[in-house]
N, C-alpha and C positions, 0 to 999 in steps of 0.2 A: 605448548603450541598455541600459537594466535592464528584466531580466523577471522579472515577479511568479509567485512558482509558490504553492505548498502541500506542507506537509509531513504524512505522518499517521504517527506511530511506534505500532506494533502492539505494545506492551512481553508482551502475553500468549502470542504466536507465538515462541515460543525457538529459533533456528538450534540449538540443541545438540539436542534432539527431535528426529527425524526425521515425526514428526508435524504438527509445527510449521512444518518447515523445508519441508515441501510444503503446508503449509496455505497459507505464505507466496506460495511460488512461484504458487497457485492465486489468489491473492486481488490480485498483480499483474499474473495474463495476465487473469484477469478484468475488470478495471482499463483493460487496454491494447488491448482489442478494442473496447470503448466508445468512440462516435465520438469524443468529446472526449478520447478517454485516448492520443492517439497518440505520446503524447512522456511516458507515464508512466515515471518508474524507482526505481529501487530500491536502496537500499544497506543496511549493516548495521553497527551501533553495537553496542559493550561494554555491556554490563547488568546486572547480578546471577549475574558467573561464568558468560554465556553473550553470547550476539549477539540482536537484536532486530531486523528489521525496519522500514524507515524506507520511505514511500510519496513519492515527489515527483510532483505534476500540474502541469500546464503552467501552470494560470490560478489565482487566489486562488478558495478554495471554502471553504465551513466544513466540518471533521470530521465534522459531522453529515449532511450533505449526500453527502460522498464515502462512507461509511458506508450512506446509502439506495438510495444507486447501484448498492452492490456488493449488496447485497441485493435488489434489484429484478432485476439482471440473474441472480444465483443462482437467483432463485424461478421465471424466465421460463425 
């Protein structure tokens, strides 16, 4: 059985910043506390001489949508 996920790559959150590197962390428990988010995760990809942020969601959603989510749930 194949399961559809979502990818969202954050290329602007750089693991080499420690700014970035908790922006990250912030932006996937954010993510994972949201009912739908319960099987979010997170890895990290080569980028421009640092590491990036890759978002995986369990269901097919647009970037746009996982993007209003996390923003909705910051603002609340």
């Amino acid at each position: 059985m194949k399961t559809s996920y979502t990818e969202l790559t954050l290329p602007a959150l750089q693991g080499s910043s420690l700014l970035g590197f908790m922006a990250s962390l912030g932006a996937f428990r954010t993510l994972a506390t949201l009912p739908e988010g319960s099987d979010v995760r997170m890895r990290w990809v080569p980028r421009g001489g640092s590491y990036c942020p890759v978002l995986r969601l369990p269901s097919p959603t647009a970037p746009e949508v996982i993007v209003e989510k996390l923003h909705a749930a910051l603002r609340g």
